[in-house]
C-alpha positions in Angstrom: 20.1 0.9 38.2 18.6 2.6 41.6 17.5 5.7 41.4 17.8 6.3 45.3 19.9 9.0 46.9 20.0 11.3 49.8 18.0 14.3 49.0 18.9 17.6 51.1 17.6 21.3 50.9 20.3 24.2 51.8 18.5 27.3 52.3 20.8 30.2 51.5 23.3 30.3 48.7 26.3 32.7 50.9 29.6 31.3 51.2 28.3 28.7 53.9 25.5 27.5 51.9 27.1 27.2 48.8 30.0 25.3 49.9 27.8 22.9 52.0 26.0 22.4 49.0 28.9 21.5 47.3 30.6 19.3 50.2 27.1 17.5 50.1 27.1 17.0 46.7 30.6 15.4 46.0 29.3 12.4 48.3 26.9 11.6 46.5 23.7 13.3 47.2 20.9 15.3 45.3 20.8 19.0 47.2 18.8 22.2 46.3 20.0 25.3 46.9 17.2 28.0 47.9 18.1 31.7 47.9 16.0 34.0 48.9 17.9 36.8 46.7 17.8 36.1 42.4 21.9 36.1 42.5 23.8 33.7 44.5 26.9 35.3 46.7 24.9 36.6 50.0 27.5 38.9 52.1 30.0 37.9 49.3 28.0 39.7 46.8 26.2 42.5 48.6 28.2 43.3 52.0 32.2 43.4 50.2 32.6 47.3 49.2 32.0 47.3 45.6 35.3 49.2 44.9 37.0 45.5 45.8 36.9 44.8 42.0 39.3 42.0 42.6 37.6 40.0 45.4 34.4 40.3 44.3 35.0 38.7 40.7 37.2 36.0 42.0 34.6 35.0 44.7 31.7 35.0 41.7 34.0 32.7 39.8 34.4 30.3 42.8 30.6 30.3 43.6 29.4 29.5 39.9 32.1 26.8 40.0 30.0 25.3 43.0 26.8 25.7 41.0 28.5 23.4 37.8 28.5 20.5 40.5 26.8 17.4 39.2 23.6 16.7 41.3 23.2 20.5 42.7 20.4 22.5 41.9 20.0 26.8 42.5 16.3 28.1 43.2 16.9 31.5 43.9 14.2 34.6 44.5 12.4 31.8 46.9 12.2 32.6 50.1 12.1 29.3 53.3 11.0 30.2 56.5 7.5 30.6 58.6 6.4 33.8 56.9 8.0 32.4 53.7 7.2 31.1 49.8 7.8 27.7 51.6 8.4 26.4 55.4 10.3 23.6 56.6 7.1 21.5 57.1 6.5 22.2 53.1 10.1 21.0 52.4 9.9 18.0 54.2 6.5 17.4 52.6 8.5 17.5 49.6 10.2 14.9 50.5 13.9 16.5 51.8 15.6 14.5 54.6 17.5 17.0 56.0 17.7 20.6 56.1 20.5 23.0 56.4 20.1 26.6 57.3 23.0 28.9 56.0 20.8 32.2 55.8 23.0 34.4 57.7 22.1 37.1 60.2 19.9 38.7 58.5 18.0 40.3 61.5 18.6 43.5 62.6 20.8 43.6 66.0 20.0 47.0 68.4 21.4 48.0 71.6 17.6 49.2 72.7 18.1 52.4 73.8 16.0 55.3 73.6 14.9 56.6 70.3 16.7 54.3 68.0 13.5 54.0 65.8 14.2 57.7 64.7 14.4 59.1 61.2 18.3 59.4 61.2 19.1 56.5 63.0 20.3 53.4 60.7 21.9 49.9 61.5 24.5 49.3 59.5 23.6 46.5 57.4 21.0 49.0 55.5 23.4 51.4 53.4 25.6 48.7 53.3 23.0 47.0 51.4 22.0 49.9 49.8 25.2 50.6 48.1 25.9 47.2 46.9 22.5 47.4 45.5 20.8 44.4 47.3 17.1 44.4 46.7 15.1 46.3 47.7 17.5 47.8 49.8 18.5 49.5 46.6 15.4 51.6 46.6 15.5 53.4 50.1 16.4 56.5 51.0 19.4 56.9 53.8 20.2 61.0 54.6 23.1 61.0 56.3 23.6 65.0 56.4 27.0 66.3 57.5 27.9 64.9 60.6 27.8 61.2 61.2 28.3 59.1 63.9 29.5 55.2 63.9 28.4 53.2 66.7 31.5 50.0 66.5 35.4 49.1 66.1 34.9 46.6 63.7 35.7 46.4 59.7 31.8 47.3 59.1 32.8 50.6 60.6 35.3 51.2 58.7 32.9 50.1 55.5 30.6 52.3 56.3 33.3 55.1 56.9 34.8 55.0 53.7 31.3 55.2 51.9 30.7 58.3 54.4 34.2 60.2 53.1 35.0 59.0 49.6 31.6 58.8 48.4 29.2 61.0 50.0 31.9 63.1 51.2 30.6 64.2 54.3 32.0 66.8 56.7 32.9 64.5 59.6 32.8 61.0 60.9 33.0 60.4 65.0 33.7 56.5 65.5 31.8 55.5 68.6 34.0 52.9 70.2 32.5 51.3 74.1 36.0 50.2 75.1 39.5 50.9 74.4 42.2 51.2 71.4 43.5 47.9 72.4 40.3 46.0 71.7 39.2 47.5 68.3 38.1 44.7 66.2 38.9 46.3 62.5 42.4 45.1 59.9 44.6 47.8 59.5 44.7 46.8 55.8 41.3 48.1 55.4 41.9 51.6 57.5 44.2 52.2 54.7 41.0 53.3 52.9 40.1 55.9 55.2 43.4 56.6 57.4 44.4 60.0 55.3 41.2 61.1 56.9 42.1 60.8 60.1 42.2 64.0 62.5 45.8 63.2 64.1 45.7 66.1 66.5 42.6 64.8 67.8 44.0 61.2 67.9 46.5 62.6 70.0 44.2 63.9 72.1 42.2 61.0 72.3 45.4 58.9 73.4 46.0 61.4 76.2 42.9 60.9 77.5 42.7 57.4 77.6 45.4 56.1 78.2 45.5 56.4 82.2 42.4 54.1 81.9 44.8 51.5 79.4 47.7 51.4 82.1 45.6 50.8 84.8 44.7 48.0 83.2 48.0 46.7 82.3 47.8 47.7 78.4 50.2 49.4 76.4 49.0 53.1 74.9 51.8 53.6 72.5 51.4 49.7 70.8 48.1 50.5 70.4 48.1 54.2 69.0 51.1 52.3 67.0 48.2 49.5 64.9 46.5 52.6 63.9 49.7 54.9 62.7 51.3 52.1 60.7 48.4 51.4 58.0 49.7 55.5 57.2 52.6 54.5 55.1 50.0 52.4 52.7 47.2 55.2 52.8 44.5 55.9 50.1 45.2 59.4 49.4 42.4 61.2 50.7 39.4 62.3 47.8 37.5 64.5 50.6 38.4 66.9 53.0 36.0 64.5 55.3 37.2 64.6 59.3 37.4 61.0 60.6 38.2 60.9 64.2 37.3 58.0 67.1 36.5 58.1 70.2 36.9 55.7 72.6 35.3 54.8 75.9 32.2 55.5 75.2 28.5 53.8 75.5 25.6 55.0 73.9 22.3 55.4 76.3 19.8 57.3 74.0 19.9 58.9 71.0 19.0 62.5 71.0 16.0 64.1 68.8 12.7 64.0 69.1 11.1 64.1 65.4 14.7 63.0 63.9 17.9 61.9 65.3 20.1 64.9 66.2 23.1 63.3 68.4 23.7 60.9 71.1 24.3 60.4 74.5 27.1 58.5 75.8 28.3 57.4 79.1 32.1 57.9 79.8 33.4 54.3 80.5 36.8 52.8 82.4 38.3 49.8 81.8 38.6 46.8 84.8 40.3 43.9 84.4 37.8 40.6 85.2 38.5 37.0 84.8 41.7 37.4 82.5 39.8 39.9 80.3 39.4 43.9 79.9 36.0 45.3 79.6 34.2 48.7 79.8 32.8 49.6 82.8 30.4 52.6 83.0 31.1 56.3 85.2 28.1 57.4 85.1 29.1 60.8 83.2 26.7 61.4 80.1 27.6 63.7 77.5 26.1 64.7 74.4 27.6 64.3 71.1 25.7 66.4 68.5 26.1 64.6 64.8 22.9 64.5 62.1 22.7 60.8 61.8 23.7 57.5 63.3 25.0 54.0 62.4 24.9 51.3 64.6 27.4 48.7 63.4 27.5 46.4 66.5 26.8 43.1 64.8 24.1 41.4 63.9 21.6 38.4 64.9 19.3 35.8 63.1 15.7 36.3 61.7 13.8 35.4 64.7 10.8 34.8 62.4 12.4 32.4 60.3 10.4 29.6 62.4 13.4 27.7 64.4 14.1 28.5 67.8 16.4 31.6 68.9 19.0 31.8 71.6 20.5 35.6 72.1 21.6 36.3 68.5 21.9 33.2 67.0 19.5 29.7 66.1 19.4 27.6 69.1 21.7 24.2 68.8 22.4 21.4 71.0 23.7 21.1 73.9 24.6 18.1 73.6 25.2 17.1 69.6 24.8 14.0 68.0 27.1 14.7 65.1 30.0 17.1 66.3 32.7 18.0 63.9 35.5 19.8 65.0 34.0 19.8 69.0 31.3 21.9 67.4 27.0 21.4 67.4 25.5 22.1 63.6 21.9 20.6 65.1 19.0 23.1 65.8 17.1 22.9 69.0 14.0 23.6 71.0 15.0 24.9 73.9 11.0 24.7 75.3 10.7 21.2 74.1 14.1 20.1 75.6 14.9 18.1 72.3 16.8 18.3 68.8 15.0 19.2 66.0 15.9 16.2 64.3 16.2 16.6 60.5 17.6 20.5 60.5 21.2 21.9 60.5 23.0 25.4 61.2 25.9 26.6 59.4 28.0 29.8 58.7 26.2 32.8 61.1 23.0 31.5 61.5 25.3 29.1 63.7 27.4 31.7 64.6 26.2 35.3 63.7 28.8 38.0 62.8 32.0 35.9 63.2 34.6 35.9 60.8 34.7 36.3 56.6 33.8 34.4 53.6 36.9 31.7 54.4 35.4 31.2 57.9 32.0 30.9 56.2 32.6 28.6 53.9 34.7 26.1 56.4 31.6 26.0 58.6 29.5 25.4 55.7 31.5 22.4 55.0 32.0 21.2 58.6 27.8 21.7 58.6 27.5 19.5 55.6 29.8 17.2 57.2 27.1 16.8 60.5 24.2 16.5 57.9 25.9 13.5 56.0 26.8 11.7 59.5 23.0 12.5 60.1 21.9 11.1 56.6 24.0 7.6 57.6 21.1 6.6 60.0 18.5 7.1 57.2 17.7 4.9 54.4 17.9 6.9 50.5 14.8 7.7 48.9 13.8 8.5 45.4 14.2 12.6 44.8 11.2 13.5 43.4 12.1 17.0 41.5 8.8 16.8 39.9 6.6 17.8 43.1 9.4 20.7 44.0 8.6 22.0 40.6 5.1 21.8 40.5 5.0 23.4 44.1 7.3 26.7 43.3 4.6 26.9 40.1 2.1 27.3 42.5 3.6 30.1 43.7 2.6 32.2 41.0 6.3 34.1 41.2 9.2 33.4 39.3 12.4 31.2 40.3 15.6 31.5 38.6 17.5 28.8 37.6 21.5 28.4 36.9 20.7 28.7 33.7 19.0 32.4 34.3 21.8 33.2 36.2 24.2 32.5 33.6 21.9 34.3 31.2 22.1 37.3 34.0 26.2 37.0 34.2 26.3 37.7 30.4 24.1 40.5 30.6 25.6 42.5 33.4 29.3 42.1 31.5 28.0 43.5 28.7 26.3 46.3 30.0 29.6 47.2 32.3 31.9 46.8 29.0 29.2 49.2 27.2 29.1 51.6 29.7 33.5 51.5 30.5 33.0 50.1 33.9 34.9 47.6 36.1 31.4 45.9 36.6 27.9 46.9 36.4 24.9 44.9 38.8 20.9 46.0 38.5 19.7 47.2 41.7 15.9 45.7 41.8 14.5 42.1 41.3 12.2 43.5 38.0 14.8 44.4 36.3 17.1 41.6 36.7 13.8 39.5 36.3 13.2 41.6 33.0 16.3 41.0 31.2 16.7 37.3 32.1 13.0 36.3 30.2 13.9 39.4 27.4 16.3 36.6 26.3 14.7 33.3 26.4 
């Protein structure tokens, strides 16, 4: 019997990854799954607020179902990239044909403008982190003070929000928003979490204001102030006496302080009409908005030192793909060398960073396994040798987990949350989980 198969490396074990993985491995072929973090889940574990109880068990249930698949193997607290426990060179030298990158975005995205490097000032992606206890993310300090403004009109504003008044409580919470009430990007389901907050005089106000700039533009004022209103009648009743308000039409273009963040400066905006679409278009009139801290939750991009070439936010691809599925390019690129990088694949938001949730994730994982296997059709099978893979990661002098540690790590973390009468319980640093997994065998 031949012992030859296709033998591919996923790097990054989030929705995209993991489903790849799996799509890879129903044909037929032998994949590892390398995760820089010990626990498989990426955003699914550690960017879902950890009060979704619900979501967040049923989505660990799916992904240890994709780790039972015959002829899949986890490596997780390894990290792949140029500045990495292993590069792609060192994974082809292993002996991988094809490589798929489902890392993520997990660069951090600025607007670059003045004094955004200031104590004060965070991106949004850190408390989120933070609070889901991602390492070591786990282990840094975020003040926040009193007063805290939101940079974005998206759901990770709204995250961050709800942290801001039903955790920490805060006094207020100014929503930074560069265009219009007709364009915010956030669910109304998950304003339900922080609507009770809301400062409906100064909504009213804010409508008032704005709304000239909405007609002109041929948008409707009351629809819009309507989306917001009607997640009211399915409200969290408020646990803080936090003031959440937004403001619209309004660019940041420097944040205020000099030792530490102390406000920011916006530019009033209107909004044209150009090519079918609305954008904001600068006045010129700056103002000051004085707040103690800042969030910037305006996206993010890939890790531009992860050693494949970078186009705006996301990993360059093809312009012209070899193995399209759906009209779409999975295949990574050098723009400089005018040429595919032949053996190496883009999924989930390192294809596309910051678009959609774990369903659209996991789609475009599949739909990137599906260009690696038409890619593996024009290649002959090999022999998967695990043995060098092992002996390489020993070399590292770290340790990997395994399924079978992360099983070990399920089991622990249950019991800990029945023990201490919680809906679930999760250690916040690498040593600890590291610690209990060995404490039993």
């Amino acid at each position: 019997m031949s012992n030859k198969n296709y033998y591919v490396a996923v790097v990054g074990a989030g929705p995209a990854g993991m489903f790849a993985a799996r799509e890879l491995a129903r044909n037929g072929v032998k994949v590892a799954i390398f995760n820089r973090d010990i626990k498989p889940g990426g955003l699914a574990e550690y960017g879902i607020f950890p009060d979704k109880h619900i979501m967040k068990r049923g989505l660990r249930a799916q992904f240890q179902q994709v780790l039972d698949t015959p002829g899949l193997t986890y490596y997780g607290n390894i990290t792949i990239g140029a500045k990495g426990d292993l590069t792609l060179d060192d994974l082809r030298a292993l002996g991988f044909q094809a490589i798929l990158v489902a890392t993520g975005a997990q660069g951090i995205k600025w607007l670059g403008v003045p004094n955004e490097a200031l104590p004060g000032v965070y991106h949004a992606k850190g408390p989120i982190f933070h609070y889901n206890l991602l390492p070591p993310y786990t282990q840094k300090m975020f003040e926040f003070g009193k007063k805290v403004a939101i940079v974005g009109a998206g759901n990770v504003m709204l995250d961050i929000a709800r942290y801001l008044i039903r955790k920490l409580k805060v006094d207020e919470v100014i929503a930074i928003v560069r265009r219009g009430p007709a364009e915010v990007k956030f669910d109304r389901k998950e304003l339900e979490h922080v609507v009770s907050n809301l400062d409906l005089n100064a909504l009213d106000q804010e409508f008032a204001r704005v709304a000239p700039h909405m007609l002109a533009v041929g948008q409707d004022p009351e629809a819009a102030k309507n989306y917001i209103l009607e997640a009211l009648p399915k409200a969290e009743p408020a646990n803080s006496r936090t003031r959440f308000r937004l403001e619209f039409l309004a660019s940041p273009t420097q944040v205020l302080g000099e030792d530490i963040a102390c406000g920011l400066e916006v530019e009033d905006n209107i909004l044209v009409a150009k090519d079918g679409e609305v954008k904001a278009r600068g006045t010129g009139n700056k103002r000051d908005i004085h707040v103690d801290s800042v969030v910037f939750a305006i996206g993010d991009k890939v890790d531009t030192d992860f050693g494949l070439p970078v186009a705006s936010s996301e990993f360059a691809k093809a312009p012209q793909p070899r193995f399209p599925v759906e009209a779409i390019c999975y295949e990574a690129y050098d723009p400089a060398k005018e040429s595919v990088i032949e053996d190496v694949f883009v999924a989930g938001w390192s294809r596309q960073a910051s678009t959609g949730l774990v369903g659209y994730a996991r789609k475009d994982g599949v739909n990137g396994a599906r260009a690696v296997w038409q890619y593996l059709q024009t290649l002959p099978p090999i022999e998967p040798n695990d043995s060098l893979l092992l002996a390489r990661l020993k070399k590292l002098g770290k340790p990997y987990v395994t399924l079978t540690d992360i099983r070990k790590l399920v089991e622990i973390e249950a019991e800990e949350a029945q023990n201490r009468g919680l809906e679930s319980f999760k250690y916040g640093t690498n040593e600890e989980m590291l610690e209990k997994i060995m404490s039993i065998g």
